[in-house]
N, C-alpha and C positions, 0 to 999 in steps of 0.2 A: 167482292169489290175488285177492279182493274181497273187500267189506267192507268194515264199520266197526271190524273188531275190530286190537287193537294189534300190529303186527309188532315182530319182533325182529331187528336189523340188525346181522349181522357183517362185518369187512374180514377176509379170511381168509386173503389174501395180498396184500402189498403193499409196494412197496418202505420204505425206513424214511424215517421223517419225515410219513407216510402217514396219514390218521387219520379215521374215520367217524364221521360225528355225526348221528344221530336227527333230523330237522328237526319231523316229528310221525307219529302211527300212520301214518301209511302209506307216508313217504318218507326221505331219509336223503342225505347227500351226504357226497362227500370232498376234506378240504382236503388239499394237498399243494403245497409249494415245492420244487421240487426242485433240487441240488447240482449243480455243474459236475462232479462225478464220477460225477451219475447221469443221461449221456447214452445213448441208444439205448432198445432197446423196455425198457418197464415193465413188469410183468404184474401185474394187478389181478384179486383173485377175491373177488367179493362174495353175498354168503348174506342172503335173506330167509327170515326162518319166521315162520309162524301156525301155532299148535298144530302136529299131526304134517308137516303140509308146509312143504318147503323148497322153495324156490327159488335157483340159481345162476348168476351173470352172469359169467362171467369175459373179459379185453378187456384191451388193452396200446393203451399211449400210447407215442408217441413222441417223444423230447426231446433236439430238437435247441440245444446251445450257440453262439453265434457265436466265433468264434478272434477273443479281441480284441488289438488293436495297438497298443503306443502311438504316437502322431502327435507328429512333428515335423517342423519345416517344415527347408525347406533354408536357410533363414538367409539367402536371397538378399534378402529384405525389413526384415533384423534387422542393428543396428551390428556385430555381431559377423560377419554375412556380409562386410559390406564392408570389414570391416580384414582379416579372413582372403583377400579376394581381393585386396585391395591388399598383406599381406603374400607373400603366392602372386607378384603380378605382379615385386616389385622383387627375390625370390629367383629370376628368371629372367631377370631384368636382368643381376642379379649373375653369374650363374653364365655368362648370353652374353660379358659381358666379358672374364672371365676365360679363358674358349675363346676368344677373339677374342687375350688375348696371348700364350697358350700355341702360337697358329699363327705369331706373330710371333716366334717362337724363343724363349719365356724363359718361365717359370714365375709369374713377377713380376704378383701379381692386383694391378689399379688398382679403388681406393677412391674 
């Protein structure tokens, strides 16, 4: 196709959310954001006409998501690590002790 004469621009397939817009007679683009649900190939089939001729572009995009994660830290820098591992250390204190009378014949845990 050439010329000055005005084309006529269809999206004739395209995923949804998909949308063509005229830029001016002779060009045309397509907006699209696409959905965490509309990952893998795309298929796109785009129609140009002047009078009796058409023309057809069709073409897939591919769209990849990243897997997002949420982050947290291990707490080894946060007061709440350090009382967690200072309660962790004295519940193994506790619990040596306790093994330590139970070898000395008696059930009897020291406080």
């Amino acid at each position: 196709m050439s010329g000055a004469e005005v084309t006529d621009f269809e999206l004739v397939e395209g995923p949804v959310g998909a949308r063509l817009t005229a830029s001016s007679a002779t060009s045309a683009s397509i907006d699209w954001h696409p959905t965490s649900q509309q990952t893998g190939p795309q298929l796109f089939d785009v129609a140009a006409r002047r009078g009796t001729t058409e023309v057809r572009q069709r073409f897939s995009v591919e769209v990849q998501c990243p897997q997002l994660t949420p982050q947290s830290s291990c707490g080894c820098s946060q007061a709440e690590g350090v009382l967690a591992a200072l309660g962790l250390a004295l519940l193994l204190r506790r619990r040596r002790r306790y093994s330590h009378s139970m070898v000395a014949g008696g059930f009897d845990e020291m406080s």
